[in-house]
C-alpha positions in Angstrom: 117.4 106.9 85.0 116.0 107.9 88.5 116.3 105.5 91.2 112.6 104.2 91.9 111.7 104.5 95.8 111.9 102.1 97.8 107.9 101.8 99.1 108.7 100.2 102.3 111.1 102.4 103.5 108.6 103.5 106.1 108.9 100.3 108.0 111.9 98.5 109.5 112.9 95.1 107.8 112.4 92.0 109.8 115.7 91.1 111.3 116.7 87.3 111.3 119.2 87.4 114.1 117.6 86.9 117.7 119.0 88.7 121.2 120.6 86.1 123.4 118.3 86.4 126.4 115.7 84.7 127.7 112.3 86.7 128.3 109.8 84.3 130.0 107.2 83.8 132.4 107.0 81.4 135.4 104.0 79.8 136.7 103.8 77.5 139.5 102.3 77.2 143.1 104.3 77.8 146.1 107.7 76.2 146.8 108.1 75.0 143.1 111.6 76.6 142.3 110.0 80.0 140.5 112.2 81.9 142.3 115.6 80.3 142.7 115.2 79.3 138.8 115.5 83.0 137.9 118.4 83.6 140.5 120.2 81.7 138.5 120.1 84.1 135.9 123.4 86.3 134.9 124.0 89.3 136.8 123.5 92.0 138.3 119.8 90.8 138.8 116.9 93.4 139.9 113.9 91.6 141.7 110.8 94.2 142.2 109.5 92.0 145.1 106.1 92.7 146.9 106.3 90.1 149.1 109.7 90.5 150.6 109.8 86.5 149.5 113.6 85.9 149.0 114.5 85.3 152.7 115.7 81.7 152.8 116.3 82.1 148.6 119.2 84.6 147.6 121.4 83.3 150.4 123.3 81.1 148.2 123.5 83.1 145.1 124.9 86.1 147.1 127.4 84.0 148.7 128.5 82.6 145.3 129.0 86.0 143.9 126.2 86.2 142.5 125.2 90.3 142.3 121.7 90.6 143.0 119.6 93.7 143.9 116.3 94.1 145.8 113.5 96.7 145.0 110.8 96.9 147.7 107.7 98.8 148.0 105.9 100.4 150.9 102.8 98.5 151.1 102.3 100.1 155.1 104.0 97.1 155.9 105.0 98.8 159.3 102.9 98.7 162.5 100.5 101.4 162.5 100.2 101.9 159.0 98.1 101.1 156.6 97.5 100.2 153.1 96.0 103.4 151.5 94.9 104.0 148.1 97.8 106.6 148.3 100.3 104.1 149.0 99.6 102.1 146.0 100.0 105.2 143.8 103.0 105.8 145.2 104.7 102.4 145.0 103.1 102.3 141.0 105.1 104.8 140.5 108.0 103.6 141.9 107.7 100.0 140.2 107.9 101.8 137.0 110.9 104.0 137.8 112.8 101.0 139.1 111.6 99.3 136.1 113.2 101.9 133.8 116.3 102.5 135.6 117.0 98.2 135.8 116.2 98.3 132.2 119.1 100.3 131.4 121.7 99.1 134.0 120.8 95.1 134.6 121.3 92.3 133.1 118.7 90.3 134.1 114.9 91.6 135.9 112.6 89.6 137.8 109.2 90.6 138.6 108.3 88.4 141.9 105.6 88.2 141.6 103.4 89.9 139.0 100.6 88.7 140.6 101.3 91.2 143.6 102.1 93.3 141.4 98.8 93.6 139.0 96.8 93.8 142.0 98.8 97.1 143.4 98.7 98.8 140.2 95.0 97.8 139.5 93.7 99.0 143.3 96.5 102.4 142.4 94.1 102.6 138.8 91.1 102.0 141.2 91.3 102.8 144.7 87.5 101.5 144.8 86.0 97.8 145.1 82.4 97.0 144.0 79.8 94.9 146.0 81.7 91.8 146.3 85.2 93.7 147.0 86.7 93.5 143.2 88.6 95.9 142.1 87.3 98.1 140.2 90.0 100.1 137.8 88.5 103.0 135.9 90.3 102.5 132.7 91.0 98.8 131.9 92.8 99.4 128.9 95.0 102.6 130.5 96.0 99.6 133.6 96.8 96.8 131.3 98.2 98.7 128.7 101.1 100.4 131.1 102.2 96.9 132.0 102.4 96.0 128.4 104.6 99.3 128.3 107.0 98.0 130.7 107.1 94.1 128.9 107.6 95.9 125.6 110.4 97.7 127.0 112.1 94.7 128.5 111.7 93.3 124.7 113.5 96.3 123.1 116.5 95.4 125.2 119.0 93.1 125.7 118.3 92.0 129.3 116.7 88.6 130.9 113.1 89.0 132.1 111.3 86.8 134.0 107.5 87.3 135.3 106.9 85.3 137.9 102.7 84.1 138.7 101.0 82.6 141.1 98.4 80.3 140.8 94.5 80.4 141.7 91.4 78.3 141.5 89.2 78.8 138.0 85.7 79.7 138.5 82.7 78.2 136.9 81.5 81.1 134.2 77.9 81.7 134.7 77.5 80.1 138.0 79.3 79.6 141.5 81.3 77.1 142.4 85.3 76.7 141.2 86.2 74.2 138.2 88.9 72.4 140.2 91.7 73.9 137.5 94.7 76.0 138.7 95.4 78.9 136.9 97.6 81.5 136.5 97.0 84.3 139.2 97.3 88.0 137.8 96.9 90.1 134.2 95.3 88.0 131.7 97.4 87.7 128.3 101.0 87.5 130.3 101.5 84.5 128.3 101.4 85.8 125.4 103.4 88.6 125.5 106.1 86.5 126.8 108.7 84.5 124.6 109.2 81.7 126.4 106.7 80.3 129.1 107.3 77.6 132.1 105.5 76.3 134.4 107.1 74.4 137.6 106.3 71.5 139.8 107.3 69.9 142.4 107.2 66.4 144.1 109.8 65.5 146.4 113.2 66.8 146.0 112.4 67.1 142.1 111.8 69.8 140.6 109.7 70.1 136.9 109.8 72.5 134.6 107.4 72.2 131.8 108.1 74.2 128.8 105.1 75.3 126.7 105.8 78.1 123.6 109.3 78.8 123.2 110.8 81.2 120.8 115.0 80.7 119.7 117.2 79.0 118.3 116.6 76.0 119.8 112.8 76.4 121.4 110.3 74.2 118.7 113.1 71.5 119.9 112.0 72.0 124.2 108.3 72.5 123.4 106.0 70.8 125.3 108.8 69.1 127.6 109.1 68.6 130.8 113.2 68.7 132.4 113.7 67.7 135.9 116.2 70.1 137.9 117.1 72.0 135.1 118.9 75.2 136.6 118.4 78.5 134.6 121.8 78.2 132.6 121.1 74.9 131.3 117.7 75.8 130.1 119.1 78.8 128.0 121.8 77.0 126.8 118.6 74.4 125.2 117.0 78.1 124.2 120.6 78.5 122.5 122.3 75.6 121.5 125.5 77.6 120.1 125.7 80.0 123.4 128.2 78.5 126.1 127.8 78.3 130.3 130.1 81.3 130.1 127.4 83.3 128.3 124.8 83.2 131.1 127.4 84.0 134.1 
């Protein structure tokens, strides 16, 4: 009798056994531990920086041992220059092949902060504001869609990604004026391309870390939490209850 063919053997099957790595995004206002959370990741470590913020940060890490990398863009961040249209093009382009390369070589990238960075690669799609001095990309789908290449990339790995935002105020929809809500400050929809999202506070010497959805082993259990000074190994260790300290070195 002839084997009958198997009709799904156009797709792959579902696989029940998740990557040990933590892919998340970090939202928080300034000095709330975004940073030095995701320092504590396992190394080597690639940061895509725009703002050249680690000064006063990695100190520590690098003295421990920690091996931790640095990619920097030209902004015309030197006196006399300028921030061109060109420029932007040029440091896209670079964000994505450091992006690629860190992929294949790291074991944990940070993108600090994808706010900076949506707002480079949208004035690089762009290079034009309208009356009010938005930017104005020319293909919205063609900008947000080649950072979803690069999250989807990070996904089809093995490494540890964390997108760091900023925050901003809401506006009112319809009228002026802002809400009073903070929210998070770059590409709509981060949040839901992420795994795991955070977001972390300060008051004091404390520092919060509020965990909203969180996919693993262990994530339904941290949902909707809030730890205080929980460092980046501990908090995978809650993603994955089996994994040991040794895992995330």
């Amino acid at each position: 009798m002839a084997t009958k063919a198997n009709p799904f053997a156009r797709y792959q099957q579902a696989s029940t056994t998740p990557k040990q790595r933590i892919i998340a995004g970090s939202r928080g206002e300034v000095g709330t531990g975004k940073t030095s959370f995701w320092l504590g990741a396992p190394g080597p470590i690639v940061v895509q920086t725009l703002d050249q913020g680690l000064e006063g940060v990695v100190e520590n890490y690098v003295a421990n041992g920690k091996e931790i990398y640095v990619a920097e863009y030209d902004l015309g961040q030197q006196v006399g220059s300028e921030y061109t249209h060109e420029l932007a093009q040029a440091a896209r382009d670079k964000f994505i092949a450091d992006f690629e390369h860190a992929v294949q070589n790291a074991r944990t990238i940070v993108w600090d902060r994808e706010t900076d960075m949506f707002s480079m690669f949208s004035y690089a799609e762009s290079g034009t504001t309208d009356k009010y001095g938005a930017l104005v990309p020319k293909d919205w789908d063609k900008l947000k869609g080649s950072i979803r290449r690069l999250i989807a990339m990070a996904k089809a790995a093995d490494v540890n990604f964390g997108v760091i935002q900023g925050m901003r105020d809401a506006w009112a929809k319809g009228k002026m004026g802002k809400t009073g809500e903070r929210i998070p400050d770059g590409m709509e929809g981060i949040d839901a391309l992420m795994h795991i999202n955070l977001e972390h506070s300060r008051q004091g010497t404390t520092f919060g870390l509020k965990v909203g959805k969180a996919r693993g082993p262990g994530g339904h259990t941290i949902q909707d939490q809030t730890f205080e000074n929980l460092n980046f190994v501990e908090f995978a260790q809650l993603v994955f209850p089996d994994s040991n300290p040794s895992d995330w070195e």
